[in-house]
ZAMARGU-4260 file (C-alpha; in steps of 0.2 Angstrom, whole numbers, plus 5000, padded with zeros to 4 digits):
<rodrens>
0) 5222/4887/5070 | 5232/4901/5064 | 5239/4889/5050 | 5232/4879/5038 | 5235/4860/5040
5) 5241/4849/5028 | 5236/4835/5035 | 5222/4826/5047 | 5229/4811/5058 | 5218/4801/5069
10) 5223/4786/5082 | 5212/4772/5087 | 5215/4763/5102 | 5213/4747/5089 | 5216/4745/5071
15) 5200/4750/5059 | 5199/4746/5041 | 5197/4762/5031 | 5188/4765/5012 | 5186/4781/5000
20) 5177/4789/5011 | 5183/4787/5030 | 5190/4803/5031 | 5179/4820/5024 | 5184/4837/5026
25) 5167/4848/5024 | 5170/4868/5022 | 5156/4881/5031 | 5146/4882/5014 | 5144/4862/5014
30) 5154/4858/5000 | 5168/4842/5003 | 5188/4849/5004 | 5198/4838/4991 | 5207/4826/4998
35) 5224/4820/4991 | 5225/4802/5000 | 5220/4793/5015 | 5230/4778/5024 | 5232/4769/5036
40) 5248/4771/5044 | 5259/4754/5038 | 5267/4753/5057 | 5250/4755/5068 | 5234/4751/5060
45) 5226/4761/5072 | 5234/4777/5064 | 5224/4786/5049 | 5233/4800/5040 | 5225/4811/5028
50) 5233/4822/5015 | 5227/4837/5010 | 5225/4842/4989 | 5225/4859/4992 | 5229/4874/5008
55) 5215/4879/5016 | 5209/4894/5017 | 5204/4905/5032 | 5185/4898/5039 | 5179/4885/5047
60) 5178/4866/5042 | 5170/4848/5049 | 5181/4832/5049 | 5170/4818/5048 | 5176/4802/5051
65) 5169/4784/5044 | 5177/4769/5049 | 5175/4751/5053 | 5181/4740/5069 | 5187/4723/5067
70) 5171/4717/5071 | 5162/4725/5055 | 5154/4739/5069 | 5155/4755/5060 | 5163/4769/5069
75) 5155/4787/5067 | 5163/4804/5074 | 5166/4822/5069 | 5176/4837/5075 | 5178/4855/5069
80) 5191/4865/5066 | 5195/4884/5061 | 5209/4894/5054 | 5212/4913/5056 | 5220/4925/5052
85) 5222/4935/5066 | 5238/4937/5074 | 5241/4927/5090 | 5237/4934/5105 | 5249/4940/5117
90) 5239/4941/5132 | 5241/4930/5147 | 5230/4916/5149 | 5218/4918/5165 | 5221/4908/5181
95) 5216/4904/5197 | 5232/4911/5207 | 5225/4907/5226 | 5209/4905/5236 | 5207/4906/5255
100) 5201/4886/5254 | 5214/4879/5243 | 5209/4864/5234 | 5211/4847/5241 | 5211/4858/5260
105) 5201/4854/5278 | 5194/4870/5281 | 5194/4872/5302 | 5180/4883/5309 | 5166/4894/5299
110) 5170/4899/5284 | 5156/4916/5278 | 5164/4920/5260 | 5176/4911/5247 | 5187/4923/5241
115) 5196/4921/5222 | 5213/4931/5217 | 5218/4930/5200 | 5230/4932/5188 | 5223/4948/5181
120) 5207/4957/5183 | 5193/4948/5177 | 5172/4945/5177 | 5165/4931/5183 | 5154/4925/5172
125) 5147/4909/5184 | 5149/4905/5201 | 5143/4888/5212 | 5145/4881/5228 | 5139/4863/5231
130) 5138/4852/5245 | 5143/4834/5248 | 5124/4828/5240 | 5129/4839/5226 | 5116/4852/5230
135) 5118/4872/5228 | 5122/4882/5243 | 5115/4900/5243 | 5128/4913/5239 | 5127/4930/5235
140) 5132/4941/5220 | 5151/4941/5217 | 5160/4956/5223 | 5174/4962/5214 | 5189/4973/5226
145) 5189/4990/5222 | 5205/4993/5227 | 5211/4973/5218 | 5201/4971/5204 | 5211/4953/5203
150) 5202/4949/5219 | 5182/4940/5221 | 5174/4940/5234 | 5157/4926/5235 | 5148/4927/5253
155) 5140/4913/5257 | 5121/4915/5263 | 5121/4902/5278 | 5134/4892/5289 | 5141/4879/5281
160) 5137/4861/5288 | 5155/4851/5291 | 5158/4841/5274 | 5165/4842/5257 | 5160/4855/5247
165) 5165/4859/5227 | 5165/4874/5219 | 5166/4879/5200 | 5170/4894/5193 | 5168/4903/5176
170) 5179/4919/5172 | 5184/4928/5156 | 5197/4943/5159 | 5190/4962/5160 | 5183/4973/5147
175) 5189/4959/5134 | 5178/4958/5118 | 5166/4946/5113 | 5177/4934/5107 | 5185/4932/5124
180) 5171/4932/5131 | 5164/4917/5121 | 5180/4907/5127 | 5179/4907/5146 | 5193/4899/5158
185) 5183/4886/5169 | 5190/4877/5185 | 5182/4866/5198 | 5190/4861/5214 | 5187/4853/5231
190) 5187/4859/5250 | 5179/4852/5265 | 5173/4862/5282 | 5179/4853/5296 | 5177/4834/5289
195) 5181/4825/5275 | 5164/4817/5266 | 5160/4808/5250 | 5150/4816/5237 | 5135/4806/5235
200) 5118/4811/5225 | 5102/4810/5233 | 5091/4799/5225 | 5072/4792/5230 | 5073/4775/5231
205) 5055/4770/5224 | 5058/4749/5225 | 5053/4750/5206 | 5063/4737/5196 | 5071/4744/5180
210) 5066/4730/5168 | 5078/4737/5154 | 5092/4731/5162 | 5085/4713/5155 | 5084/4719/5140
215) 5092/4714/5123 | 5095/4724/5105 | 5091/4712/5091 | 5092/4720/5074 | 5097/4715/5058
220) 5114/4713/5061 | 5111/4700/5078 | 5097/4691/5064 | 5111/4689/5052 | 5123/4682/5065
225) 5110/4671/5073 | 5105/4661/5056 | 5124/4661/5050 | 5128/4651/5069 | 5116/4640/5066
230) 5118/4635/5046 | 5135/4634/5048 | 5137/4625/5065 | 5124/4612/5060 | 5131/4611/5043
235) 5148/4605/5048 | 5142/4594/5062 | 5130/4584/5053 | 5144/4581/5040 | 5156/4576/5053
240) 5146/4565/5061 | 5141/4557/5046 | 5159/4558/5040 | 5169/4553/5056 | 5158/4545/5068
245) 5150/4534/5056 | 5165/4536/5043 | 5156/4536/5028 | 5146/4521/5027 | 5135/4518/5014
250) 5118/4513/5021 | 5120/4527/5033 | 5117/4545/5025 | 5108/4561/5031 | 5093/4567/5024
255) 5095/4579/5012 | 5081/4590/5017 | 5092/4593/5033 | 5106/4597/5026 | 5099/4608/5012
260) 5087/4618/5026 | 5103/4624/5034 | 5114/4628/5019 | 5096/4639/5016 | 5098/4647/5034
265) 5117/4649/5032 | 5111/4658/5014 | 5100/4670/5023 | 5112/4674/5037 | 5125/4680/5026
270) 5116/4689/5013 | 5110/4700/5028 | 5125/4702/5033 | 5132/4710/5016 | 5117/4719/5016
275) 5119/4727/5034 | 5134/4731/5029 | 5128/4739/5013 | 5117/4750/5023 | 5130/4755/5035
280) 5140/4760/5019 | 5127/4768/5005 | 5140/4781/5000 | 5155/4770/4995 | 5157/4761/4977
285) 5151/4744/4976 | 5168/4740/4969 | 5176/4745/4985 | 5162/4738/4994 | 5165/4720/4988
290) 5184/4721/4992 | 5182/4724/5013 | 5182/4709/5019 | 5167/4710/5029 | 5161/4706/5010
295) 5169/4696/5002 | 5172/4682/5016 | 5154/4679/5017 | 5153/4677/4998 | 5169/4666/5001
300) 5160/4656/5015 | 5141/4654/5004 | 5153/4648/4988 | 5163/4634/5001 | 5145/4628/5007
305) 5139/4627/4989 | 5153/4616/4983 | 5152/4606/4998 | 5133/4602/4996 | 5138/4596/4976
310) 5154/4587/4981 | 5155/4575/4996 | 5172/4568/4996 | 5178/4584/5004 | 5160/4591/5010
315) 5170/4589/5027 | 5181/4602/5025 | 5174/4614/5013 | 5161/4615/5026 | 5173/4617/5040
320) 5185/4630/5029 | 5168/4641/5029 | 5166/4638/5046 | 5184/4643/5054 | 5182/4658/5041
325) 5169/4666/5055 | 5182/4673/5070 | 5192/4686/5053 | 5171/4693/5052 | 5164/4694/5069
330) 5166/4695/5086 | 5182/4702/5097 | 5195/4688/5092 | 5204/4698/5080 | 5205/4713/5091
335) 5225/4715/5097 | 5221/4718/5112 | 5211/4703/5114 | 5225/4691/5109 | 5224/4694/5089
340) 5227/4678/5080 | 5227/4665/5097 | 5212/4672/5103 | 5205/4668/5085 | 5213/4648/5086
345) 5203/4649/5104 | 5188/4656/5095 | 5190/4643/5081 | 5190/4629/5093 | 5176/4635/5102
350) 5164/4635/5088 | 5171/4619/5080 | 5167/4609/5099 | 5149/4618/5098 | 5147/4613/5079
355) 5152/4595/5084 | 5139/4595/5099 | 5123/4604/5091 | 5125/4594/5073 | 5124/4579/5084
360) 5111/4583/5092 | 5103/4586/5075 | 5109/4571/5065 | 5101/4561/5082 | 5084/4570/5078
365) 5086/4568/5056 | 5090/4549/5059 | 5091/4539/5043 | 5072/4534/5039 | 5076/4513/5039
370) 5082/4514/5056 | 5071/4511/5073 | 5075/4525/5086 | 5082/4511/5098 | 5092/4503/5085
375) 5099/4521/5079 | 5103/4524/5097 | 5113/4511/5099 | 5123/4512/5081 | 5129/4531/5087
380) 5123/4533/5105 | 5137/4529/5115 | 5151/4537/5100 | 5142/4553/5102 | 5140/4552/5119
385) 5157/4551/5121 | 5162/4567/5109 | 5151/4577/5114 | 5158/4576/5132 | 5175/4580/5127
390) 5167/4596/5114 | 5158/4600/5130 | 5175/4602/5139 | 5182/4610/5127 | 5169/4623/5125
395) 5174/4626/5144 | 5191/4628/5140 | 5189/4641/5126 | 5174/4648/5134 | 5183/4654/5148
400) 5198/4658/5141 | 5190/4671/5129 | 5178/4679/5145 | 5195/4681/5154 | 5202/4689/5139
405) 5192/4700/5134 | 5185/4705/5152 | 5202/4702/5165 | 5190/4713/5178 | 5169/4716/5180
410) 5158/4714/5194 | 5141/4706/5193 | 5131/4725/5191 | 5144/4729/5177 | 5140/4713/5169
415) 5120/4717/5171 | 5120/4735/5165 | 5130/4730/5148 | 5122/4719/5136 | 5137/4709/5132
420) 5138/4704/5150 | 5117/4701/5151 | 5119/4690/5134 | 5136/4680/5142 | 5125/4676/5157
425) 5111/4671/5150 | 5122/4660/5138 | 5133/4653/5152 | 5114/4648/5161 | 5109/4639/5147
430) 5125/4632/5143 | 5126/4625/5160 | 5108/4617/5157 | 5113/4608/5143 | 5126/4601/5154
435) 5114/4592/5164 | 5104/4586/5150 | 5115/4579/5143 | 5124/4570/5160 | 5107/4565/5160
440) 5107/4557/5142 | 5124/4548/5146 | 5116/4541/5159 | 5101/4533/5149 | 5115/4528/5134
445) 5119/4512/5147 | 5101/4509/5146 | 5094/4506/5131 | 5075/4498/5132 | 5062/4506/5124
450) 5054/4517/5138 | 5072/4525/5140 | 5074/4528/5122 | 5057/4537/5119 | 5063/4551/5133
455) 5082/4550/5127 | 5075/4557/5108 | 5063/4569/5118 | 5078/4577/5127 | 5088/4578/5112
460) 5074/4589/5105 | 5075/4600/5120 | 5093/4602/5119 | 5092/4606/5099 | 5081/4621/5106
465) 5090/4626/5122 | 5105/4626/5108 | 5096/4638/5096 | 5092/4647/5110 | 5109/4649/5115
470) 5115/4654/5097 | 5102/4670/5099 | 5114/4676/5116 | 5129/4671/5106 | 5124/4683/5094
475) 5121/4696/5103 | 5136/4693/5115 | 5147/4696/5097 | 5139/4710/5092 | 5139/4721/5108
480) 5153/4727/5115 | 5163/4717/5131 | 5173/4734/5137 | 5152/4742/5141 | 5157/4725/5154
485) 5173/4728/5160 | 5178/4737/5175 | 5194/4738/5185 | 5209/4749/5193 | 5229/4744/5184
490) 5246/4748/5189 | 5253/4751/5173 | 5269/4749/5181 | 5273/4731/5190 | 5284/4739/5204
495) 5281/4754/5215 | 5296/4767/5214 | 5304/4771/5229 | 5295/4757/5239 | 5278/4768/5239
500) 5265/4752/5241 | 5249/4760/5236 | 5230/4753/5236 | 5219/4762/5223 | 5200/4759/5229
505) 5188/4768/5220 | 5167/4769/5225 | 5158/4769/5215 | 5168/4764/5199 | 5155/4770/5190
510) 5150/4787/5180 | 5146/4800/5190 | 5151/4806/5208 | 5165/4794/5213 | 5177/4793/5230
515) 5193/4789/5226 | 5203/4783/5243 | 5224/4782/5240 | 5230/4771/5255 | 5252/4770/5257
520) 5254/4755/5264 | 5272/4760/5271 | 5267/4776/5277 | 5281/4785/5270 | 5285/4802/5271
525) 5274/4814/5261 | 5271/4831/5258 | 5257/4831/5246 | 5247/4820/5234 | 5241/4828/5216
530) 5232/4816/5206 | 5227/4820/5187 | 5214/4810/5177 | 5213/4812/5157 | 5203/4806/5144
535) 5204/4805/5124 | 5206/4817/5115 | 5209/4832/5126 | 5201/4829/5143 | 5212/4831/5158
540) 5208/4837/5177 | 5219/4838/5193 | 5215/4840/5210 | 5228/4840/5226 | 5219/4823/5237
545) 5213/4825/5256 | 5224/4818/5269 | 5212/4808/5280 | 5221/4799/5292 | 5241/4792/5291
550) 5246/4787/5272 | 5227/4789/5269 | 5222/4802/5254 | 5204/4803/5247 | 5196/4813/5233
555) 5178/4815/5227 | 5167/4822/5216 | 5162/4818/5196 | 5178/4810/5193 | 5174/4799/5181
560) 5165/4807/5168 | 5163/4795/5154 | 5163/4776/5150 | 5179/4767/5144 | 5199/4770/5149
565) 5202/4784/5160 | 5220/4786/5162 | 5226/4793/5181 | 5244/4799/5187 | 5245/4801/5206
570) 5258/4813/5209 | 5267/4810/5228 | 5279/4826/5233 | 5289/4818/5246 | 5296/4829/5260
575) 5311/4828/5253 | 5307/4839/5236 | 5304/4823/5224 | 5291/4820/5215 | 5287/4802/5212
580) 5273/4797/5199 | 5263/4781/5200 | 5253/4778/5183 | 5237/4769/5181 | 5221/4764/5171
585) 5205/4765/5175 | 5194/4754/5165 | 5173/4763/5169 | 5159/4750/5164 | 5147/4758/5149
590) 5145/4757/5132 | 5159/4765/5121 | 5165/4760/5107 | 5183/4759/5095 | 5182/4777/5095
595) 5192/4790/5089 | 5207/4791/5104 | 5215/4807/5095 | 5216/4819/5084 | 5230/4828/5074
600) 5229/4841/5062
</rodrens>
């Protein structure tokens, strides 16, 4: 920068709560810039702004940023930044003006040298030719025209086989200082020898199975989600069940034991909770620290539980205020682009239908100890049986409702390679085995001798456990990320201008090397097809597509360079002079997270 800013602006693609310390300016000697404010911008909560105390002074300076998602995941990230004093510079920026293989171009016949002519004279710092498996072809030293010194000449060492063929080039201008030097112009682009042909790597296929795609992350923060499901869940269903199905009788109470072991786990859960919190935040003042509400609800929800195991008229719904208080802490619900508040009412219904089911399960187990197992079966049998087939449909409901929000477009290896995908599979398996169980149990309701009642309470047990089995995915489906899951080509527009029908196919939609194939349906009348793929902060690429056949353009190479939403513009110059622009997103399977989507200063 050749002027010092006076503020620092970053965009999120979702809104981030921010402390004393999310935004740090740090100078070249270490020390921490003064800051006047930082805040959040009133209109986009996704918008932080920074003001400045003081102008900065000529050097170099680190931004680091410190902010959390609406899921309590901490997002981490830094830039740098200089200012000089230097006048700019009035020299002309170096560019690529022509190359006898023009980019996006069927080269027809044998082709012995790639020649280069450029703005003004420069010096090729790096040269490379690769072939369609993304393997160097031998080339000779780069000649430089004596009679051009704007002109490069490469020879190539051997024929070139029919195929696609990317080249990428490094250049500074001549007899420029070190400075220059340091900041290259580089360019990539694409020609084919005769035929078009996807780039593909060559890779050994060795048969072995890679057992980490099966794996599962289960730290402290998962541990914490995992005892807070199940204290609160539990908590809640044993009191409804006790409170609604049986409304309140007196000879019929839950053990207190039961009740108390879960208020213990839901203890635990939350408390380390605050404290992976703590540990994510050292730096900032405990005072602050209590007031995110990654804080304070939990303390909110342990306070509920306490007055509800001390007053029983309304233990019902403290118990439920604390448990419809989860979806603001954890999870994806509260994400915008997720739905916001519905998603959350969805989310709220989900875990009030599960908390219905699994406390059922465990007031069955924890039955009153002057009751016979056959004669509590049929005092709350057949009820239960009937609620939990509607919490079960429920569950269904919401259950998919939420997937389809928050994943509109995957495919099965894109749910594998992400572990929010491995953990909603795994949950959706057992989920569905419950199901069976417990058609099963319906079954043996209608039936009640003795033998029937002896492997009625032994399923119950194994439904408990498939259950606390299935909290464990549940929280590690909340804590990882569903985008690392998603994968999918939009329109952003839902009409095509000037009638251009276009099919976007993209193999594989994946990082790395990638084919995209542009089809017009209408085969209308064009003269060329541009298409320019960016990414934020400041990534952007273009390259002219290959005409393949009528309507049919192709382009290949490492396209996709990175996880999460690539944003691509396919530029069609129609033979009439217009250009018509058809905007989409690409959504690429990986993990990333709320990161930082832009930066101003």
């Amino acid at each position: 920068m050749e002027e010092p800013p006076s503020t620092i602006e970053v965009w999120f693609q979702d809104p981030v709560v921010t402390h004393e310390g999310s935004i740090k300016v740090i100078n070249s000697k270490g020390k921490e810039v003064p800051i006047l404010k930082t805040e959040r911008d009133p209109k986009d909560a996704g918008h932080v702004i920074t003001t400045l105390d003081k102008e900065l002074a000529p050097g170099e300076f680190t931004v680091k940023i410190n902010v959390i998602a609406q899921d309590g995941f901490i997002i981490e990230e830094e830039f740098r930044f200089s200012i000089s004093n230097a006048a700019k510079s009035e020299s002309e920026e170096l560019k690529l003006v022509k190359s006898n293989v023009s980019d996006g171009e069927i080269h027809k016949g044998p082709l012995g040298q790639i020649e280069l002519w450029f703005n003004q004279p420069v010096e090729v710092r790096a040269i490379g030719i690769f072939n369609h498996h993304y393997q160097p072809v031998g080339t000779k030293k780069p000649q430089v025209d004596s009679d051009n010194p704007r002109h490069i000449t490469v020879p190539i060492s051997n024929k070139l086989s029919p195929g696609t063929y990317q080249i990428t080039w490094s250049a500074s201008p001549a007899n420029q200082d070190m400075q220059t030097v340091l900041n290259n112009t580089q360019d990539v682009f694409y020609f084919a020898v005769d035929k078009f042909s996807s780039m593909t790597p060559v890779q050994a296929n060795t048969g072995n199975f890679d057992w980490k795609t099966l794996s599962f992350s289960f730290g402290l923060k998962q541990l914490a989600y995992w005892l807070t499901f199940i204290g609160l869940t539990i908590l809640f269903g044993i009191s409804w069940f006790y409170s609604i199905l049986l409304k309140n009788r007196v000879e019929e109470t839950p053990q207190k034991s039961t009740q108390l072991l879960f208020y213990l786990v839901s203890l635990v859960g939350m408390t380390l909770l605050i404290i992976h919190h703590r540990l994510d935040l050292p730096e900032l003042a405990i005072k602050e620290f209590l007031l995110l509400k990654f804080t304070w609800i939990p303390i909110l929800q342990v306070v509920l539980l306490t007055l509800g195991m001390w007053i029983k008229k309304i233990r019902l719904l403290l118990f439920g205020m604390a448990l419809i208080l989860w979806p603001f802490i954890i999870g994806h619900a509260s994400y915008p682009r997720y739905g916001g508040y519905f998603t959350m009412i969805m989310t709220a219904f989900h875990v009030i239908a599960v908390a219905i089911w699994m406390g059922g399960l465990f007031s069955l187990i924890a039955k009153p100890k002057h009751h016979e197992k056959k004669e509590w079966l049929q005092r709350v049998g057949p009820s239960f049986s009937n609620w939990a087939m509607i919490s079960v449909s429920v569950i269904l409901f919401t259950g998919i409702w939420m997937t389809v929000e928050f994943l509109p477009s995957t495919s099965l290896e894109s749910l594998l390679e992400s572990e929010w995908g491995r953990s909603l599979l795994m949950k959706t398996v057992l989920f569905f085995l419950l199901i069976i169980i417990g058609y099963v149990q319906r079954k043996t309701v209608k039936q009640l001798s003795s033998k029937f009642t002896f492997s009625f309470f032994k399923r119950v047990r194994i439904e408990a456990v498939y259950g606390l089995i299935i909290f464990f995915f549940a929280a590690s489906l909340v804590a990882a990320n569903p985008s690392a899951a998603e994968q999918g080509v939009y329109r952003e527009t839902p009409e095509a201008p000037n009638n251009l029908d276009l099919n976007v196919e993209i193999t594989p939609l994946e990082m790395g090397l990638n084919t995209i194939t542009l089809e017009f349906k209408e085969n209308p009348k064009i003269r060329n097809v541009k298409v320019e793929l960016s990414m934020p902060p400041t990534w952007q690429v273009e390259n002219n597509a290959f005409q393949v056949g009528k309507g049919i353009y192709k382009l290949t190479g490492n396209l996709l360079h990175g996880a999460g939403t690539i944003n691509m513009k396919v530029k069609v110059l129609m033979e009439n002079g217009k250009e018509v622009r058809l905007p989409y997103t690409i959504v690429v399977p990986g993990e990333v997270r709320n990161q930082s989507e832009n930066t101003s200063i």
